[in-house]
Backbone as a chain_set.jsonl record, in Angstrom:
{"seq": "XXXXXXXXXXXXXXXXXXXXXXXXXXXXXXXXXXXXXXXXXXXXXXXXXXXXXXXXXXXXXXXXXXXXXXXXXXXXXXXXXXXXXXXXXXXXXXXXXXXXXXXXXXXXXXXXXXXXXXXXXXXXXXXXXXXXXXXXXXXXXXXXXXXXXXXXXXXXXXXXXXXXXXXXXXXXXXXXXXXXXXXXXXXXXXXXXXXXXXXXXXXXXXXXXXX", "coords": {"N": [[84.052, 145.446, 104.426], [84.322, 143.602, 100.965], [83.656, 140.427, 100.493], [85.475, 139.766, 98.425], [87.508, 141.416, 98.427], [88.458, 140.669, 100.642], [89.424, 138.621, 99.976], [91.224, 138.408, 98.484], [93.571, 139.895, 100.23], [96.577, 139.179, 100.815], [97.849, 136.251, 103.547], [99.458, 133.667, 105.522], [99.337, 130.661, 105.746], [97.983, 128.289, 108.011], [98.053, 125.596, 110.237], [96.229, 122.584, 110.76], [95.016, 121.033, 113.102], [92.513, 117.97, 114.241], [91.424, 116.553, 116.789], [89.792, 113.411, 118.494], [88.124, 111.151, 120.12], [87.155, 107.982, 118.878], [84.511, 107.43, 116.755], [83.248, 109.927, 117.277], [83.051, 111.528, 115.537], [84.593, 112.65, 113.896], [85.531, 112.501, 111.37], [83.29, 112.468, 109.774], [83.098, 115.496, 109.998], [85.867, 116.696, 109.144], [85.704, 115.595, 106.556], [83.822, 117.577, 105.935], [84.972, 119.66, 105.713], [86.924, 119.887, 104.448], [85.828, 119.973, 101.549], [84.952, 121.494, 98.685], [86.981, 123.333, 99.312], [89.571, 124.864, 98.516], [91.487, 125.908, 99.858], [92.214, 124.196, 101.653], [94.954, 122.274, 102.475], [96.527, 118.48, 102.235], [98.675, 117.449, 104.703], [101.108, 115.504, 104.157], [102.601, 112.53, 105.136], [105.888, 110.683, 106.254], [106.704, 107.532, 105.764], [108.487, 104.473, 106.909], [107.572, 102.336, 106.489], [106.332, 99.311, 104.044], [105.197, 100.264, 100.758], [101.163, 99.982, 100.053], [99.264, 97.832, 98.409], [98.575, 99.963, 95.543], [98.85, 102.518, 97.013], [100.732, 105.701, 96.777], [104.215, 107.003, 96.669], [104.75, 110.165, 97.671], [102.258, 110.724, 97.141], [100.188, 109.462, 98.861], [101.925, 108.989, 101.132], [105.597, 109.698, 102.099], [107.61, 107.385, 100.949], [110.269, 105.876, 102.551], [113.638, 104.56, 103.41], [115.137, 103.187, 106.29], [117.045, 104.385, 107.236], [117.47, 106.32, 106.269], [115.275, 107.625, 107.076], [116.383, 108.43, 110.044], [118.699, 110.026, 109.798], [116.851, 112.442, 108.768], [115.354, 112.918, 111.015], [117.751, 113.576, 113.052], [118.434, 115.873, 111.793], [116.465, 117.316, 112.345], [114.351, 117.579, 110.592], [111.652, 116.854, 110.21], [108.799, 118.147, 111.711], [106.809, 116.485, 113.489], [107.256, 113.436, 114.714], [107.391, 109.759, 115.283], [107.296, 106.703, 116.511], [106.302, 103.672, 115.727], [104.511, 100.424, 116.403], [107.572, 99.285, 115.433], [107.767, 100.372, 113.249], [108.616, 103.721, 111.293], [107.12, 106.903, 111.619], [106.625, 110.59, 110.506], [106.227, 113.775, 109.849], [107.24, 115.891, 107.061], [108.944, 119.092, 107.008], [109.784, 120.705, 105.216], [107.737, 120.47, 102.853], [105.467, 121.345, 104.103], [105.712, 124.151, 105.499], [106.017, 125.398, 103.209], [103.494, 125.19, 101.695], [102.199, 126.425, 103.799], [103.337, 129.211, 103.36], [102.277, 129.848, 100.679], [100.006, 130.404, 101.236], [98.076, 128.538, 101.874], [96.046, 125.867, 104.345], [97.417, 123.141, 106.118], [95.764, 120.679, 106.552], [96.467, 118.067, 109.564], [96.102, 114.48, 110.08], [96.19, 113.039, 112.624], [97.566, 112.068, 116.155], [96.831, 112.778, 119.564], [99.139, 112.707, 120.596], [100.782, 113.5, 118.387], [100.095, 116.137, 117.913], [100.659, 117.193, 120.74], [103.628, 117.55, 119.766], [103.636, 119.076, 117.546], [102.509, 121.444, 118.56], [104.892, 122.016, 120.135], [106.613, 122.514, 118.521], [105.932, 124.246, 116.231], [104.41, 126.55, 117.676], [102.784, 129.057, 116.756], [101.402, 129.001, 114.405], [99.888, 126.499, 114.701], [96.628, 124.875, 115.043], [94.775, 124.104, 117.501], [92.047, 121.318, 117.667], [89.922, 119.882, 119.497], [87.518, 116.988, 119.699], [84.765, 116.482, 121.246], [82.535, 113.873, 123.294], [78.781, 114.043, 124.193], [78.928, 112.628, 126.07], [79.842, 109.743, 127.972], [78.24, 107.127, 127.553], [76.646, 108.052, 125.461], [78.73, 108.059, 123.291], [79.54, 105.518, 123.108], [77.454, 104.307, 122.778], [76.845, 105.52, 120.189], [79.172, 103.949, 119.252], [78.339, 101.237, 118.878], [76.181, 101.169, 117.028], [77.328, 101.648, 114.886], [77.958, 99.372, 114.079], [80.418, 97.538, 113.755], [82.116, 96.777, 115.305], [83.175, 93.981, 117.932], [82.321, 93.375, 121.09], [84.636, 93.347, 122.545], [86.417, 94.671, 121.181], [84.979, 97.263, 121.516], [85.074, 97.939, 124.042], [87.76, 98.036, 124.13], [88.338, 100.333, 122.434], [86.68, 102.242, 124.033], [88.085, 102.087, 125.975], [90.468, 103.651, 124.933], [89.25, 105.849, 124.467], [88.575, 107.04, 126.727], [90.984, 107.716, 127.415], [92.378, 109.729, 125.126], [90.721, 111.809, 125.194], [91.51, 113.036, 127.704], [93.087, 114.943, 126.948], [92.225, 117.325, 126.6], [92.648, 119.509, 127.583], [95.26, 120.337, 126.596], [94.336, 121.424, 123.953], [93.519, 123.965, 121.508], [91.053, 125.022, 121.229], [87.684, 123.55, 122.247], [84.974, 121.713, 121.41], [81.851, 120.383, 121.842], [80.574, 117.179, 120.698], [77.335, 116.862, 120.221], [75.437, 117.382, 118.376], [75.897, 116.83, 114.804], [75.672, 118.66, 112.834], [75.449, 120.948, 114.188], [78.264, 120.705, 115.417], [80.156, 120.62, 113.647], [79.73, 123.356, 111.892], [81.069, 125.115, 114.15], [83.243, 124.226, 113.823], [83.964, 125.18, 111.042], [83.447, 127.494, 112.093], [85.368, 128.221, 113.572], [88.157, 128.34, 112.404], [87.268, 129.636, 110.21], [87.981, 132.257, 111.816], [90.515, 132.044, 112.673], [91.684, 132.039, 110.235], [91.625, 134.799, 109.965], [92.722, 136.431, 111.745], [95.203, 138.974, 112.627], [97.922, 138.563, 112.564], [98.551, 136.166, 111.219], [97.56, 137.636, 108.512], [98.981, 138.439, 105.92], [99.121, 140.328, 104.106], [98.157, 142.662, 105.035], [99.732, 145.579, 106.186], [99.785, 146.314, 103.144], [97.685, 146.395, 102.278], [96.074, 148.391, 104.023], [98.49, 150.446, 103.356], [97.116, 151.276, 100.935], [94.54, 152.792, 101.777]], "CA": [[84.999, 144.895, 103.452], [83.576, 142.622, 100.364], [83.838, 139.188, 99.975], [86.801, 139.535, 97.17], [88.686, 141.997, 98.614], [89.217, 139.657, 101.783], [90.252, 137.408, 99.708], [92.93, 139.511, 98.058], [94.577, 139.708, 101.112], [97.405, 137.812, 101.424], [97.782, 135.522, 104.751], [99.805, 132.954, 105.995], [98.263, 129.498, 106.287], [97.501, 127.74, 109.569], [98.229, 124.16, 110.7], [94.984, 122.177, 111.546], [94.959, 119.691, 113.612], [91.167, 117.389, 114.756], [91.678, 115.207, 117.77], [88.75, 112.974, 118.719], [87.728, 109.766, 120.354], [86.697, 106.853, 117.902], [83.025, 107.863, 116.993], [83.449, 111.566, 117.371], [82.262, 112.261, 114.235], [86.113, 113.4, 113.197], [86.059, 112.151, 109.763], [82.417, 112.891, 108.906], [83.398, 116.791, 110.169], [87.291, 116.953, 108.49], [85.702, 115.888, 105.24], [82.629, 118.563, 105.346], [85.909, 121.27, 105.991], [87.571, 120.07, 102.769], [84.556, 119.739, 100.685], [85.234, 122.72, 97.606], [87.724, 124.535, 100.17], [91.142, 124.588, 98.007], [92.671, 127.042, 100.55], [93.213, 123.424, 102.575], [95.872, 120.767, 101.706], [96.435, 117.049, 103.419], [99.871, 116.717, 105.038], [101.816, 113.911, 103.822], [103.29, 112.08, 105.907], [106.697, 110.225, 105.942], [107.248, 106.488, 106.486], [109.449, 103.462, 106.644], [106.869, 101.072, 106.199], [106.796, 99.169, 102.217], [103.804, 100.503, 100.055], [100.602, 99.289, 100.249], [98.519, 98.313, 97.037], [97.918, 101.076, 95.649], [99.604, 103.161, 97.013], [101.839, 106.201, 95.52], [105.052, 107.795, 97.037], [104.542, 111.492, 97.722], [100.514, 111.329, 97.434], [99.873, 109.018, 100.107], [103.184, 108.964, 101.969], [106.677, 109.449, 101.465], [108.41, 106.101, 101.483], [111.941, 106.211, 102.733], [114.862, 103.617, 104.186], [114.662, 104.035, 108.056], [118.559, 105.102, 107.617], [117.354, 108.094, 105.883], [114.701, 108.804, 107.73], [117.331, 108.505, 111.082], [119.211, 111.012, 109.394], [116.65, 113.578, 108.939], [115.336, 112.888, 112.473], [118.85, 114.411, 113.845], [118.781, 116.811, 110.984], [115.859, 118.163, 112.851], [113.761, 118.112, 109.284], [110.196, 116.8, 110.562], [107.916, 118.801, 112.672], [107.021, 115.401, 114.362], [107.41, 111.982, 114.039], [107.534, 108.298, 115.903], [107.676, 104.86, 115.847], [104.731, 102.71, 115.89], [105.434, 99.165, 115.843], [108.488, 99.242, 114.629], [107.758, 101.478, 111.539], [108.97, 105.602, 111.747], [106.47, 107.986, 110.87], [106.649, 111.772, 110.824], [106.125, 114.937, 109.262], [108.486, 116.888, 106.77], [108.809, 120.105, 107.519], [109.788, 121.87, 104.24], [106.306, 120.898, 102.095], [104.187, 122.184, 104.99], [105.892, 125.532, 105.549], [105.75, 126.011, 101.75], [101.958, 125.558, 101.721], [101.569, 128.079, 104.405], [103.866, 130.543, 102.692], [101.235, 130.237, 99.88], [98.634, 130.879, 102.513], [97.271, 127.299, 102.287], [95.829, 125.703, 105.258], [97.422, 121.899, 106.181], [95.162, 119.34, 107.744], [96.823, 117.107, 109.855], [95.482, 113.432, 110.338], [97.333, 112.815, 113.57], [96.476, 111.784, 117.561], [97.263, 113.803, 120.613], [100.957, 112.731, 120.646], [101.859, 114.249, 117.229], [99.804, 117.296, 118.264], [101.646, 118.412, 121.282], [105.204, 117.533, 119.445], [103.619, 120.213, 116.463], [102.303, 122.387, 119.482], [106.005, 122.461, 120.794], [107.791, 122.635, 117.277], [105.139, 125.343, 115.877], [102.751, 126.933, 118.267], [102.106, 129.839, 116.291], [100.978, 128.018, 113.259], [98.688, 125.215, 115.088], [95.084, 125.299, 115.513], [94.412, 122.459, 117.58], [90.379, 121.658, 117.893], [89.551, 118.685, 120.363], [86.219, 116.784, 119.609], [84.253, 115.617, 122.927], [81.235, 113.321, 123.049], [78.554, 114.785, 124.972], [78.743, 111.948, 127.393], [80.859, 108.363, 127.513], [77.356, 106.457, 127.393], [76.366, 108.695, 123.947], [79.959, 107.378, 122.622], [79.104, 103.678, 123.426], [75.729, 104.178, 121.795], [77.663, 105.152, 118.438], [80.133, 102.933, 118.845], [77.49, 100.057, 118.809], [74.924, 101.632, 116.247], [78.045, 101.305, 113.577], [77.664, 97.608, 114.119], [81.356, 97.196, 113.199], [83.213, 96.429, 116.273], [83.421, 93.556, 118.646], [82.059, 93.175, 122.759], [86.06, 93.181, 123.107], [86.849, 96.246, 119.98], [84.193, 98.335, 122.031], [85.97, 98.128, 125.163], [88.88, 99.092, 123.958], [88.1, 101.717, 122.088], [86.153, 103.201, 125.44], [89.516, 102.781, 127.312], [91.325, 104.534, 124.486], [88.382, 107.467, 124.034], [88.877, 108.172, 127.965], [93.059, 108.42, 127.449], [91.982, 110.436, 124.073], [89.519, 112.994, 125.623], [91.56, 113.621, 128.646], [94.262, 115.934, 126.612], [91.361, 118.166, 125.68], [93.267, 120.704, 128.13], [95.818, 120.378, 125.42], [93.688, 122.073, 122.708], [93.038, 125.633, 121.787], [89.729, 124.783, 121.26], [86.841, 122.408, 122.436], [83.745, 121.328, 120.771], [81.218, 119.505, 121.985], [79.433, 117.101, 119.571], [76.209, 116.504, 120.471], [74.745, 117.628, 116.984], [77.154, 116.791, 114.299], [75.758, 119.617, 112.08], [76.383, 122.3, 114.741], [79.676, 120.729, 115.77], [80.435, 121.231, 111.911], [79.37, 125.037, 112.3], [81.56, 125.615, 114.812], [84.803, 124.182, 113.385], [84.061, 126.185, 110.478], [83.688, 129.358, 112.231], [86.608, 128.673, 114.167], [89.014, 128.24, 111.158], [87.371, 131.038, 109.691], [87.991, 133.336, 112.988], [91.693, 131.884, 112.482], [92.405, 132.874, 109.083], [91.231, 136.235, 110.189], [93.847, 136.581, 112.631], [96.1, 139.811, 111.96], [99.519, 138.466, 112.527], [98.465, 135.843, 109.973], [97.107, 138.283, 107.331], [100.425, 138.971, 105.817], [99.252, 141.554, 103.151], [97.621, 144.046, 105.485], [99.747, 146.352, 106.112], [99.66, 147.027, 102.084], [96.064, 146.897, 101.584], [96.02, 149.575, 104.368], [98.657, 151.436, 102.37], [96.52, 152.205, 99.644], [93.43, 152.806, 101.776]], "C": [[84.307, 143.78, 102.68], [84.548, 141.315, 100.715], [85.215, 138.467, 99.214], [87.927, 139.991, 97.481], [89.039, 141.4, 99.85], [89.918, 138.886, 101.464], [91.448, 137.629, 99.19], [93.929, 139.339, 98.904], [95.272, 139.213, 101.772], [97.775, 137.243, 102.339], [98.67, 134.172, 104.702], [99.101, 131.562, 106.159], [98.233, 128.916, 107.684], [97.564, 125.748, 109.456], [97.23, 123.507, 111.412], [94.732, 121.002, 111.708], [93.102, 119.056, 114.503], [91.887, 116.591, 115.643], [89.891, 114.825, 118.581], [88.947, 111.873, 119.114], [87.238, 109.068, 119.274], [85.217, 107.418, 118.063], [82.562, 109.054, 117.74], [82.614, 111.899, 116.445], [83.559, 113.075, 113.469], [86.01, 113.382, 111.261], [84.904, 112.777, 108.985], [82.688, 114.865, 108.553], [84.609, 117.455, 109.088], [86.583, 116.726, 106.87], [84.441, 117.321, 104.895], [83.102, 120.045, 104.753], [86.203, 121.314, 104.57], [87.148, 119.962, 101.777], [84.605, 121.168, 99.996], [85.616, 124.169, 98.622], [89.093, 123.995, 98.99], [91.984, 125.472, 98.194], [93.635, 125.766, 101.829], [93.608, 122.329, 101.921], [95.816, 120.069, 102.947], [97.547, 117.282, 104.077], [100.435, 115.502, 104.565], [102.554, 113.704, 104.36], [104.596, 111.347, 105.466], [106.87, 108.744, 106.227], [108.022, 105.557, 106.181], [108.672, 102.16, 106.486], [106.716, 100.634, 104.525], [105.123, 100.113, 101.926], [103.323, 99.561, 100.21], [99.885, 99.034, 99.127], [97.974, 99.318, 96.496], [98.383, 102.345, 95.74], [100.814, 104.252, 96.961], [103.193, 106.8, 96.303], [104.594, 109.447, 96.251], [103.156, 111.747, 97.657], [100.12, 110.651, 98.692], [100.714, 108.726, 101.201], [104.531, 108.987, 101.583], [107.076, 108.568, 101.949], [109.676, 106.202, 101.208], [112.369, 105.074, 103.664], [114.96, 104.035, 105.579], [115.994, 104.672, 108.048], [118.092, 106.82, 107.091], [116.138, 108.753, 106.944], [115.331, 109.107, 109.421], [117.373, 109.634, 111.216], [118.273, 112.571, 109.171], [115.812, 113.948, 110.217], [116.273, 113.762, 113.135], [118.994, 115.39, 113.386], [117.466, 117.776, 111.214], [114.567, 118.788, 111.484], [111.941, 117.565, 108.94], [109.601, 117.869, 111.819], [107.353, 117.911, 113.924], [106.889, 114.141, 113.546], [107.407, 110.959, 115.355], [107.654, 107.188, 115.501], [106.663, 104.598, 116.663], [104.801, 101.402, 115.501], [106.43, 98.572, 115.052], [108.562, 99.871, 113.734], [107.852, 103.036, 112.557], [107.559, 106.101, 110.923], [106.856, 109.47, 111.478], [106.473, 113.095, 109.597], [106.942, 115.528, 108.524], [108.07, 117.993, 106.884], [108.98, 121.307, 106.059], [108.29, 121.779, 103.581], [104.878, 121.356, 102.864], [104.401, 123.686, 105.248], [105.941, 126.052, 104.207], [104.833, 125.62, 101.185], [101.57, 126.629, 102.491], [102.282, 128.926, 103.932], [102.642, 130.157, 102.064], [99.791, 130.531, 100.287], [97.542, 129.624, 102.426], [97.118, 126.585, 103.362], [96.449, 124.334, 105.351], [96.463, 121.201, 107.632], [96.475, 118.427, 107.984], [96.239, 115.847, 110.738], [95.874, 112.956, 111.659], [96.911, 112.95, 115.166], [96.967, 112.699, 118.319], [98.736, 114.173, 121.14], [101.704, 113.703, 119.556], [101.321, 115.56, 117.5], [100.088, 118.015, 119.031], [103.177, 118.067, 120.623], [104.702, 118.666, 118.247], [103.236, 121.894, 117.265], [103.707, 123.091, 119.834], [106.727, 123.018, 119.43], [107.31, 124.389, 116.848], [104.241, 126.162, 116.478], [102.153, 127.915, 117.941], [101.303, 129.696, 115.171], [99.743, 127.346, 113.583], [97.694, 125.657, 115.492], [94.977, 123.975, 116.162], [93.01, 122.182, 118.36], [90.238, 120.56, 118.504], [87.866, 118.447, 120.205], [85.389, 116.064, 120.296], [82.725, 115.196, 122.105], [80.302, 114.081, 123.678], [78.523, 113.863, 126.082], [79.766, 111.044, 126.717], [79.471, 107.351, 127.187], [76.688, 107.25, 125.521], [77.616, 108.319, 122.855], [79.903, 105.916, 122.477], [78.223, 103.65, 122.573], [76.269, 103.977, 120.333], [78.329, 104.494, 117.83], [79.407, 101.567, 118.247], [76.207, 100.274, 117.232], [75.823, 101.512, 115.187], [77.831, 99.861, 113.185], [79.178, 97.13, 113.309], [82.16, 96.364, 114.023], [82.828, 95.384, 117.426], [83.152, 93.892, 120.071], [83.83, 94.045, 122.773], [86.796, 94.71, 122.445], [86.647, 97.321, 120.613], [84.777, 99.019, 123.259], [86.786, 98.658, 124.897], [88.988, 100.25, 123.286], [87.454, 102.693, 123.331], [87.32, 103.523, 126.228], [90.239, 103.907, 126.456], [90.273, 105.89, 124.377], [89.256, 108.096, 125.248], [90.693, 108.374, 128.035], [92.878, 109.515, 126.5], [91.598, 111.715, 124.468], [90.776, 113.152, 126.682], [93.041, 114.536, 128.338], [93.656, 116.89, 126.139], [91.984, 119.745, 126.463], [94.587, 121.041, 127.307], [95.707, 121.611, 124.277], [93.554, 123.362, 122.724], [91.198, 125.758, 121.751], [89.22, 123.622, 121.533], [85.443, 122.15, 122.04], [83.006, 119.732, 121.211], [80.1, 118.694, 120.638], [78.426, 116.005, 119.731], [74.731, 116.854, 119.494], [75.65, 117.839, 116.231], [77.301, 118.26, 113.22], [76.461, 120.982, 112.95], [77.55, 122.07, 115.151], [80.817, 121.328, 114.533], [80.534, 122.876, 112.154], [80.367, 125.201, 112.659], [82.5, 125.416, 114.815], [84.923, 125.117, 112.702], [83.968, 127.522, 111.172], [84.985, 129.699, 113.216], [88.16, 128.48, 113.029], [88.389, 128.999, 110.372], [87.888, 132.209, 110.743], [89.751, 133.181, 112.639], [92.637, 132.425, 111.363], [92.52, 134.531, 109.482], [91.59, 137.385, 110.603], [94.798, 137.665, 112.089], [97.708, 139.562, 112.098], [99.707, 137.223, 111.065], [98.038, 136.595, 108.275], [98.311, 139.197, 106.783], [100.435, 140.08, 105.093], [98.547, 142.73, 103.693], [98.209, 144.942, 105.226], [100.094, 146.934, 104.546], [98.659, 146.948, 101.841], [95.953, 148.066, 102.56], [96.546, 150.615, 104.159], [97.848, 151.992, 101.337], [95.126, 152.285, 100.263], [92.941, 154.618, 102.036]], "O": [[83.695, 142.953, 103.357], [85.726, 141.25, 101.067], [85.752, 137.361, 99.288], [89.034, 139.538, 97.187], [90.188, 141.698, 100.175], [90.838, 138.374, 102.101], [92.516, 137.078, 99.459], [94.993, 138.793, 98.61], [95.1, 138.801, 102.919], [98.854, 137.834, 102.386], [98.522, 133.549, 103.651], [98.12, 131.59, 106.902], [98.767, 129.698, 108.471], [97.098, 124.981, 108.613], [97.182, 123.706, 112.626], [94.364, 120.119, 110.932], [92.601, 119.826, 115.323], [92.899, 115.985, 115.29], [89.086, 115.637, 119.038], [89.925, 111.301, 118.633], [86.731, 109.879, 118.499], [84.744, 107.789, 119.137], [81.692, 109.113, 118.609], [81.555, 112.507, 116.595], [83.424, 113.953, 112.618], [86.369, 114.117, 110.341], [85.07, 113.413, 107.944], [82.565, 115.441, 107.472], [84.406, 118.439, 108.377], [86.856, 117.558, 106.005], [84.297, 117.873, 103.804], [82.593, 120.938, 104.074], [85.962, 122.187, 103.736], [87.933, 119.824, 100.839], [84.29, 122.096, 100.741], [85.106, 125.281, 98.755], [89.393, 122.817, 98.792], [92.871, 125.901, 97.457], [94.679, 125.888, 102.469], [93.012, 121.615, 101.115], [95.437, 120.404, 104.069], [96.717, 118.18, 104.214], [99.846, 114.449, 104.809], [103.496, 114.496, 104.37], [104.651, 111.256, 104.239], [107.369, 108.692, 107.351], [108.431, 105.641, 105.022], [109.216, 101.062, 106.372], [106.954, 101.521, 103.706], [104.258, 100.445, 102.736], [103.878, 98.484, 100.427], [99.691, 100.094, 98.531], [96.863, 99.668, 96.895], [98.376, 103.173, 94.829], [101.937, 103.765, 97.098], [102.512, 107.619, 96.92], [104.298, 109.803, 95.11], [102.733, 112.838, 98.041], [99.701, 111.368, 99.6], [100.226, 108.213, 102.208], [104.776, 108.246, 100.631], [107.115, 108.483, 103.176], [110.216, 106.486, 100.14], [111.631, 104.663, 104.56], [114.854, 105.214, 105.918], [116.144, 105.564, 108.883], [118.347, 107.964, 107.468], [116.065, 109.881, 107.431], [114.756, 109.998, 110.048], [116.772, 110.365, 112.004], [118.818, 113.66, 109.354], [115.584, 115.13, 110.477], [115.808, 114.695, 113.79], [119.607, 116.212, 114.066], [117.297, 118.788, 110.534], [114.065, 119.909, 111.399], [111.242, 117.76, 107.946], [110.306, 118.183, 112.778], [107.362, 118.329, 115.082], [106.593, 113.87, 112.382], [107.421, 111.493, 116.464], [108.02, 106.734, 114.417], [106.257, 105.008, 117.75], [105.125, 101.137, 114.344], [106.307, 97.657, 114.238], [109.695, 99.991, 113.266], [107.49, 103.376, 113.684], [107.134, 105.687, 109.845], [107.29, 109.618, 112.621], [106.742, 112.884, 108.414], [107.817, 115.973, 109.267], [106.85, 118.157, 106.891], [108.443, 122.409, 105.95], [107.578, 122.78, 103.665], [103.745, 121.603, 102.45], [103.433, 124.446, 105.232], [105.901, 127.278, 104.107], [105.002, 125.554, 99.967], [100.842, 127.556, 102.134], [101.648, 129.965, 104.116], [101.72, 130.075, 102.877], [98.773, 130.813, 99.656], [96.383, 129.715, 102.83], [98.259, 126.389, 103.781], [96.016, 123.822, 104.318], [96.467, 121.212, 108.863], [97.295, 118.089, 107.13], [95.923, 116.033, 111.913], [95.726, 111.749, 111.468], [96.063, 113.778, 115.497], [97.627, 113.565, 117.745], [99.279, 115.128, 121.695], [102.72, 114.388, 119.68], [102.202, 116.4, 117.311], [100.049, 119.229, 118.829], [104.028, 118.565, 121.36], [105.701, 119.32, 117.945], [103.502, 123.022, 116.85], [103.845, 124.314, 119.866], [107.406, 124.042, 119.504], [107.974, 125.409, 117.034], [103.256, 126.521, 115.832], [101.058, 128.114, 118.467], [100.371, 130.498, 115.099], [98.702, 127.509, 112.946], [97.617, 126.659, 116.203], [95.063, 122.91, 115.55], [92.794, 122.679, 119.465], [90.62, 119.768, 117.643], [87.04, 119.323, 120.461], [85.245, 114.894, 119.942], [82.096, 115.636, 121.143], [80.829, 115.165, 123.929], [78.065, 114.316, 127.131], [80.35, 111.177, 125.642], [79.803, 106.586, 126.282], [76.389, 106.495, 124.595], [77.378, 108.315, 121.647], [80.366, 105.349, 121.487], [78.272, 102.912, 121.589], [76.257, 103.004, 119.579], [78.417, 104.26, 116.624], [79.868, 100.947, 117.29], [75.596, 99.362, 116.677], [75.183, 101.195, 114.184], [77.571, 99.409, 112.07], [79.087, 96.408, 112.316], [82.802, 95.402, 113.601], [81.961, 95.911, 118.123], [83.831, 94.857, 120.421], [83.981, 95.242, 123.015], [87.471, 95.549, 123.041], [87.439, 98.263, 120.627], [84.93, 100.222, 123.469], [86.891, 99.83, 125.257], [89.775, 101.129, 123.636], [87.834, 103.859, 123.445], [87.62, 104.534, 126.863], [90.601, 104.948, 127.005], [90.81, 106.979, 124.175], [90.104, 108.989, 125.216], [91.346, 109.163, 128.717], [93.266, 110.558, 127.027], [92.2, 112.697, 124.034], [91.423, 113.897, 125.945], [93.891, 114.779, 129.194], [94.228, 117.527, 125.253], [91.787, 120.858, 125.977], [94.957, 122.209, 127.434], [96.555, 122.405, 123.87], [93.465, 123.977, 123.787], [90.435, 126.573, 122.27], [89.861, 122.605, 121.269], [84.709, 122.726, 122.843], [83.355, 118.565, 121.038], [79.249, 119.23, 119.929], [78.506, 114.795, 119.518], [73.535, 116.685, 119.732], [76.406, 118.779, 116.477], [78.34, 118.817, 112.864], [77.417, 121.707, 112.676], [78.207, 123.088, 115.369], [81.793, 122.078, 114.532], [81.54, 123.409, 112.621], [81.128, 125.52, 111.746], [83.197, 126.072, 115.589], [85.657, 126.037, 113.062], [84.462, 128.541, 110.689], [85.474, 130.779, 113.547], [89.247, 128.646, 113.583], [89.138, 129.192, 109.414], [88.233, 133.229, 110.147], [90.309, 134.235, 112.336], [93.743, 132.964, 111.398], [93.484, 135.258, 109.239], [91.311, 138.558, 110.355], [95.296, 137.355, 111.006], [98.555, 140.378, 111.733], [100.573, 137.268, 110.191], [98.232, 136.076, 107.175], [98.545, 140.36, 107.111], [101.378, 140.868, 105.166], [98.324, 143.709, 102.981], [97.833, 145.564, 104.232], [100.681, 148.016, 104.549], [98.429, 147.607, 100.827], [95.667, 149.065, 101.9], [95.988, 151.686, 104.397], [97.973, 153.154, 100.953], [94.261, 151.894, 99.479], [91.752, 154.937, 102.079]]}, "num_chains": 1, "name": "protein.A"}
C-alpha cells in the first residue's frame, strides 16, 4: 500500500499522553513528535486561575469562574480534572473528541494522576507512553548538568522522579531513555503502530469495498 493511499484512509485520532520524571527528556521528545506533524493538536486545558501576561483564553487555557467550572464537573463534561492549590484544572471533553472525529491526534501535557482519570474515562482512545531513566544516578547526573536547580530543588525532584516512575505499570508502553535519539525513534514508531490500529482506521472497510 503507497504512502498516499494510507493516508486517504480515514481513522480516528488517538489520545497521547508522555509521563516522565523531571529530566527525562519529555519535552525535548514531545516537541521532536510535533515538529511538521499537523495530524497532532495540544489539548487545552480548562482553569480557574486569572490569566497570565500574555496569555489568551482558548489558546492557552480556557479561563472560567470556579462556579462554572463546578457545574460542568457534575455535568460530567471534562475527561479529567483537579485542584491544585486551590485552582481547578481539567480537560473538556467536547474539543478533544471533535479532533479525533477528524482523525487528529491530542497531546496531552499532564502527570500520572490525569492519566489514569483519562485511562478510566477513555481507555480506548489513550496511548499512554511512560519515560524511564536508565538508572536514578543517570537522572541526578542530568538533573545537575542543567545547572538550574538547587542542593534542596534536586532532592526533591529525585523524591518526586521515584513517586513518578513507579506508575510505569500504569502505561501501555515503556521506554527507556538512555539515548534520547533512539528513545525519540521509538515513540515515533509507537504512535505510528497506533494510528495503524484497525478499529481506529475508520475508512477501511470502504477502501476494501472498492478493492
Amino acid at each position: 500500500m503507497s504512502h498516499s493511499i494510507d493516508q486517504s484512509i480515514a481513522r480516528r485520532g488517538l489520545m497521547l499522553v508522555l509521563t516522565a520524571p523531571s529530566g527525562c527528556g519529555k519535552s525535548t521528545i514531545t516537541q521532536a513528535l510535533m515538529k511538521d506533524d499537523p495530524s497532532i493538536a495540544v489539548s487545552v486545558s480548562a482553569t480557574t486561575r486569572s490569566p497570565r501576561p500574555g496569555e489568551e483564553d482558548g489558546v492557552h487555557y480556557f479561563f472560567m469562574e470556579e462556579g462554572r467550572f463546578k457545574e460542568k464537573v457534575n455535568n460530567q463534561e471534562f475527561l479529567e480534572w483537579a485542584e491544585v492549590f486551590g485552582r481547578f484544572y481539567g480537560t473538556p471533553k467536547e474539543p478533544v473528541e471533535q479532533a479525533l472525529s477528524a482523525g487528529k491526534d491530542v497531546f496531552f501535557d499532564i502527570d500520572w494522576q490525569g492519566a489514569e482519570q483519562l485511562q478510566n474515562n477513555a481507555p480506548d482512545d489513550l496511548v499512554w507512553i511512560c519515560i524511564l531513566p536508565p538508572s536514578q544516578q543517570s537522572l541526578e547526573d542530568r538533573l545537575r548538568a542543567r545547572a538550574q536547580d538547587s542542593e534542596d530543588t534536586i532532592a526533591k525532584r529525585m523524591a518526586e522522579a521515584e513517586s513518578e516512575a513507579s506508575h510505569w505499570v500504569d502505561a501501555d508502553y515503556v521506554v527507556v531513555n538512555d539515548d534520547l535519539d533512539k528513545a525519540t525513534q521509538q515513540v515515533q514508531a509507537i504512535l505510528q503502530a497506533e494510528r495503524l490500529k484497525r478499529v481506529r482506521r475508520t475508512g477501511l472497510a470502504d477502501f476494501v469495498a472498492t478493492l
